[in-house]
Structure formats: structure tokens, C-alpha cells
C-alpha positions in Angstrom: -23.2 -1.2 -21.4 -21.9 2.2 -22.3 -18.1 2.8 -23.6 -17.4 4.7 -20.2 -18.6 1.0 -18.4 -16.7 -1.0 -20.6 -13.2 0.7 -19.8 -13.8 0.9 -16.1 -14.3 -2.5 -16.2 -11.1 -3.0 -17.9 -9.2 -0.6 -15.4 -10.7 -2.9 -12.7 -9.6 -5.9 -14.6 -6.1 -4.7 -15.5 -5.3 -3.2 -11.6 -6.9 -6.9 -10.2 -3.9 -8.6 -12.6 -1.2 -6.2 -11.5 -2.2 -6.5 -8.0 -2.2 -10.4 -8.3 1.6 -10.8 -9.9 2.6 -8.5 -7.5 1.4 -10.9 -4.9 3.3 -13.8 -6.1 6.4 -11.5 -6.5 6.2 -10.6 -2.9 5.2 -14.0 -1.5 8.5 -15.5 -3.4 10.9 -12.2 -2.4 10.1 -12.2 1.0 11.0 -15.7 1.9 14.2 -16.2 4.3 16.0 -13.1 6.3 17.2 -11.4 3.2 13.6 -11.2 1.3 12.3 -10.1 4.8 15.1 -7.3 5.0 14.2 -6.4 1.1 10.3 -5.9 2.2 10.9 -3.6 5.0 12.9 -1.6 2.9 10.8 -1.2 0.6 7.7 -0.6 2.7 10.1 2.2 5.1 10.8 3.5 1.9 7.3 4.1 0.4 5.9 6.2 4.1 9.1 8.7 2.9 7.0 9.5 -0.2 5.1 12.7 0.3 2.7 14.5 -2.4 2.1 18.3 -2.3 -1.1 19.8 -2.6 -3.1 23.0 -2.8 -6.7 24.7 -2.8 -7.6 28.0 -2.2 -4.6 29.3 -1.1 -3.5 26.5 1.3 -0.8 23.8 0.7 -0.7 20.5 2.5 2.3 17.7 2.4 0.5 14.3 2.3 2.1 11.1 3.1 1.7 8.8 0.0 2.9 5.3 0.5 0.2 3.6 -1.9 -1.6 4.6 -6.0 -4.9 5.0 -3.2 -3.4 7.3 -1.0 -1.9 9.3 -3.9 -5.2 9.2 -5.7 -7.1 10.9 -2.7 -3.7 13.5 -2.5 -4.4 14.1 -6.3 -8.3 14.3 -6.0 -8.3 16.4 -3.0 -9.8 19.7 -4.7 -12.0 18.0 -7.5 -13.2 14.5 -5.0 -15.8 17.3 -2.6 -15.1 20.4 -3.9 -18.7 21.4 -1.4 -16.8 20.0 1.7 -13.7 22.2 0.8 -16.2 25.3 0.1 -18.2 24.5 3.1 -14.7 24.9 5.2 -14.3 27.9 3.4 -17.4 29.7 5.2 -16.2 28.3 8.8 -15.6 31.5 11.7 -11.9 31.2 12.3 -10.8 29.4 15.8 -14.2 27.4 15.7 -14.1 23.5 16.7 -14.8 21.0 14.6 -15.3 17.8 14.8 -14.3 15.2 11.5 -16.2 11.9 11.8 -14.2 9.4 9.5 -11.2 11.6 9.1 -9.8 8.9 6.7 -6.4 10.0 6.5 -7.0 13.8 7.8 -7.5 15.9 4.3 -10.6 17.8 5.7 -8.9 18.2 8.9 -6.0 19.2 7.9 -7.5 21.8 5.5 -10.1 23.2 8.1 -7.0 23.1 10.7 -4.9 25.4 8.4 -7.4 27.3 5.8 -9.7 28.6 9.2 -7.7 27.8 12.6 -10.0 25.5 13.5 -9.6 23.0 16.6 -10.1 19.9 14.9 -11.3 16.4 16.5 -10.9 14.1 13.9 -12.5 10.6 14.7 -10.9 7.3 13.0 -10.9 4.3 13.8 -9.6 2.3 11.0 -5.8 0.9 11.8 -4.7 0.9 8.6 -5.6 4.7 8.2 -4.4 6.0 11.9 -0.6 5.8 10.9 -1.2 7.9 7.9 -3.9 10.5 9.7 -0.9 10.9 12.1 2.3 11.3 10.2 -0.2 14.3 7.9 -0.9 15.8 11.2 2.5 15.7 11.9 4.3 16.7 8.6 1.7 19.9 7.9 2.6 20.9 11.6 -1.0 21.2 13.0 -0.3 18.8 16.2 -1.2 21.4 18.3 -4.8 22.4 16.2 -5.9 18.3 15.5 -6.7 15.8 17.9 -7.1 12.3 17.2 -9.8 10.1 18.8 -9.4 6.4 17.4 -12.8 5.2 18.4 -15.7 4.5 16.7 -19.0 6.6 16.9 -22.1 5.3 17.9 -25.8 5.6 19.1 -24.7 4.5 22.4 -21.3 3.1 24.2 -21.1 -1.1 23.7 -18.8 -3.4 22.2 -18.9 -4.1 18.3 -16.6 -5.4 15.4 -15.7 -2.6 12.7 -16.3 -4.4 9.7 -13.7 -3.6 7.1 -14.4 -4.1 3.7 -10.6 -3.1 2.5 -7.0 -3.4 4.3 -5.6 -1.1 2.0 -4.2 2.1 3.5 -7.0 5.2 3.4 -9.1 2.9 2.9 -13.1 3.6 3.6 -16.2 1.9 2.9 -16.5 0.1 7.0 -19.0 0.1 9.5 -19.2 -0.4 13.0 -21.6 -2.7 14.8 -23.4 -3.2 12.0 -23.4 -5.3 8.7 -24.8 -3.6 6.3 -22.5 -0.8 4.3 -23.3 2.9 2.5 -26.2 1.7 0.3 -27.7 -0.3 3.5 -27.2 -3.8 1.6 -25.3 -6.4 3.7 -20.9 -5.1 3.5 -18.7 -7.6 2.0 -15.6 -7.9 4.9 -12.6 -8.2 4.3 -11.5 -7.9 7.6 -13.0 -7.0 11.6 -11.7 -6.3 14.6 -13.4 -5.9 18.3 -13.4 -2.7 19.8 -15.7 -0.3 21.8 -18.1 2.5 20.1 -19.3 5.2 22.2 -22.0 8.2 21.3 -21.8 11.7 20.4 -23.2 12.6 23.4 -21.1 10.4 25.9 -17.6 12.2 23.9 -18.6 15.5 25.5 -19.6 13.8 28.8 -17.4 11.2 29.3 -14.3 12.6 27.5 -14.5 15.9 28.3 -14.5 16.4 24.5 -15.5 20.2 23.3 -18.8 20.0 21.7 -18.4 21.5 17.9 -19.8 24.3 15.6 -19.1 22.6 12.9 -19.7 18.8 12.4 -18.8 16.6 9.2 -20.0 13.1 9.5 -18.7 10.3 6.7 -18.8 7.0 8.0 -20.3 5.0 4.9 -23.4 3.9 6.3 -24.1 4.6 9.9 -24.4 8.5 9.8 -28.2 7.7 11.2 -27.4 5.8 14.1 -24.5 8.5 15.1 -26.6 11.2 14.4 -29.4 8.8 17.0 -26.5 9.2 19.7 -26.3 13.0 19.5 -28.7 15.2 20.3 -27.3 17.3 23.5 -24.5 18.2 21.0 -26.7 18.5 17.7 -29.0 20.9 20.3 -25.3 23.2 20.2 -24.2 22.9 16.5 -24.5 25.7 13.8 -24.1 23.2 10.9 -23.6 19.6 9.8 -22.3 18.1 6.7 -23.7 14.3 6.7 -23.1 12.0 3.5 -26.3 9.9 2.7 -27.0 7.6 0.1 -30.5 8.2 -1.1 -31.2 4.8 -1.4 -30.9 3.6 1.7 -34.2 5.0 2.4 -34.2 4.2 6.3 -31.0 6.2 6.5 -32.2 9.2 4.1 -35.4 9.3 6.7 -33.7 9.4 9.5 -31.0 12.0 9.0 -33.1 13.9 7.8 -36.1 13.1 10.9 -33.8 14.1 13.6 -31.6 16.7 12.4 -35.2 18.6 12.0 -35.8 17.6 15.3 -32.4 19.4 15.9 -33.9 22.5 14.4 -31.6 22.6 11.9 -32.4 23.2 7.9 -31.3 21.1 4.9 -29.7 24.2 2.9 -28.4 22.2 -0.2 -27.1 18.9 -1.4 -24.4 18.4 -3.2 -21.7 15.9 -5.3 -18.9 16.3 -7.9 -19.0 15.0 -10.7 -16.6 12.3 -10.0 -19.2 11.1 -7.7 -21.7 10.8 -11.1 -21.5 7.4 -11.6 -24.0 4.5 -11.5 -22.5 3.6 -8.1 -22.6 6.6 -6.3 -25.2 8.6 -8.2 -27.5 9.0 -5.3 -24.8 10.0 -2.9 -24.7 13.5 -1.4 -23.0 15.5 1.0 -26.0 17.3 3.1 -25.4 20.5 4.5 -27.9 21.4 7.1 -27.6 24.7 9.2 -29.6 26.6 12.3 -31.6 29.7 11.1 -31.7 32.9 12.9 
């Protein structure tokens, strides 16, 4: 094991005992009205924390309750420095649509950096409150729209898996068990609600159809991308993550965004995204010619 394994196993070990005794702190301080008083102070407290940030000549105020939300706030020009440059090229005013906004950083930038009209699809609970108050504290509730439903190949009722129930957390799937790298997702939580396809958003919902369309879901970019031709027929370009490993998902991206009669211009990751983990995980961009 290399020296760069060896400490991010320690990090992992070291955050895994920190996260632990704070477990048994807060089991023991939040027994009886005045440890239940104490916790929702300190949990009110922690949404007032807000992170500034910049790139490219556009600040955003982040809500930062948790270390993961203030990593992504701190990461947000080195995590996808191509998604940030790929919302640099957009045509001002243009819609887009953000498939797992997460907590809204790419929609918040393409809202403010090129006036975009922004759908931003999430449908994680933990990360709606958060996509919200960003919408809400960078001023863009009249440019971003959320949708809290899951995307699809078709409309039917599934369980988002949830492999974390930490706030900005990612790594779920809906209606499917198996996660990014197309091996069965370890849950660590589920709920039941109702997916619906690309195409049936424009039909059904009244949704505008977008130029622009950034799809990160962790694992079922393939069967969305299955659900949308009539609007992949309209797009200029898509930016789809896909984990070259999961060879049925690297096939099929790439078999019917051709059909689409779009391109596959370049592919791209930082190199925070190096690692052995995510090594063979890139952001496609794919765009129509002529």
C-alpha cells in the first residue's frame, strides 16, 4: 500500500472515532427537556453558518451546517473545474436543467455566472433544505426551480436507496440497487416515492425542455438518459458522469446519446477525482455539430 493509502486510511479511521464519541456525547446530552433544548440549539445554530465562495468572477454564500457541506463549499472550484468551464461556454438566458443538484453549487453558478433558468432535480431529503436555503441566500429564487423527484426511464413507484444520511450527501439511486460502479449500493437508508422520465417532465409538467443538460446521479445516468429522447432530440449539449467500469452504463450512454446525434467532444476529471476509487470516473461532454 502506498504512503498516500496508508494516511487516508488513517483520516478515515481518525474521522470514524470522532464521529463515534460524538455519538455517545449526543445520545447522553440529549436526554430529558433540557438536553433536547441543548440539541436544537445547536443544530439551529449550525444552518446560520454560511461559507463564501468564488470562481471566475462570481461569488456564492453557501449554507454550511456540517465538515461535508463545508468541504464541497471549499472544493467548489478545484472538485469539477470542467463542469464550472463547461457553464462558462453556456448562451446567457438558456435553460438548463441540473440532474442531482446536490445542494445547488452548479445551479447556483450557471443561475448567476450566465442567467440561466435552472431546473435543478433532487430528490434526496437530507439535501432539499440545504439546495433551498442556497437558492434563497444567493437570491436566484426567481432563476432556479426545484423539482424534488427522481428521474427515470419511465413514471412508477421505487425506493431511493440512500447510502448516507449526512447532509449533501450523494452516492443514491433510485429504483435500483446497484450504485456508481454498477456493484450492489450499501443502504443506509430508503424511502418510497415516485420517479418519472425526462420525457414525461416536459409533457406532464409542463417543464421547459433544456439547452443545456448535466446529469449526476451516481449510477443511473443510462436509464435516465433511456427515458429521454424527445428532449435529448432538442439539446445542444449534455454533461453525463460515467464510471468506465460499469461497462453496461459506459455502453449505453454513449449508444443512445449517438442515437441523439450528439458527439462525445471530451472527457474529463480533476485531479482530486485521481484516486483508486474514482479513477475511471469522468464527466462526458457530448454536443450537436453543425
Amino acid at each position: 500500500m502506498t504512503n498516500t493509502g496508508i494516511v487516508a486510511q488513517f483520516k478515515e479511521l481518525i474521522h470514524r472515532v470522532i464521529d463515534g464519541i460524538f455519538r455517545i456525547i449526543a445520545r447522553t446530552a440529549t436526554r430529558g427537556r433540557l438536553g433536547w433544548i441543548w440539541s436544537s440549539a445547536v443544530i439551529e445554530k449550525s444552518f446560520l453558518k454560511n461559507v463564501d465562495v468564488s470562481h471566475n468572477g462570481i461569488s456564492l454564500t453557501l449554507c454550511t451546517p456540517t465538515e461535508l457541506v463545508g468541504w464541497r463549499a471549499n472544493t467548489f472550484s478545484t472538485k469539477e473545474p470542467e463542469t464550472l468551464e463547461w457553464i462558462d461556454s453556456f448562451v446567457p438566458d438558456s435553460v438548463v436543467w441540473d440532474v442531482g443538484a446536490n445542494i445547488g453549487l452548479y445551479s447556483l453558478y450557471a443561475a448567476k455566472k450566465r442567467s440561466c433558468r435552472v431546473y435543478s432535480f433532487e430528490p434526496s431529503i437530507f439535501n432539499l433544505e440545504l439546495l433551498g436555503r442556497n437558492i434563497w441566500l444567493n437570491d436566484l429564487v426567481d432563476k432556479i426551480t426545484i423539482i424534488p423527484i427522481p428521474l427515470s426511464s419511465d413514471i412508477f413507484e421505487g425506493n431511493l436507496n440512500m447510502s448516507s444520511m449526512k447532509w449533501s450527501g450523494a452516492l443514491s439511486t433510485f429504483g435500483a440497487e446497484f450504485g456508481h460502479d454498477g456493484n450492489p449500493l450499501e443502504k443506509e437508508f430508503e424511502f418510497r416515492t415516485i420517479g418519472i422520465s425526462m420525457d414525461q417532465v416536459v409533457d406532464l409538467l409542463k417543464i421547459k425542455p433544456p439547452r443545456y443538460l448535466k446529469i449526476d446521479v451516481d449510477g443511473i445516468e443510462h436509464l435516465i438518459i433511456e427515458g429521454g429522447a424527445n428532449v435529448l432530440s432538442q439539446v445542444d449539449q449534455v454533461l453525463v458522469e460515467v464510471n468506465e467500469t460499469f461497462v453496461m452504463q459506459l455502453k449505453k450512454v454513449s449508444e443512445l446519446l449517438k442515437s441523439a446525434g450528439l458527439t462525445l467532444m471530451t472527457k474529463q476529471h480533476s485531479r482530486m477525482m485521481g484516486n483508486a476509487k474514482w479513477s475511471t470516473v469522468y464527466n462526458q461532454i457530448w454536443i450537436r455539430r453543425g
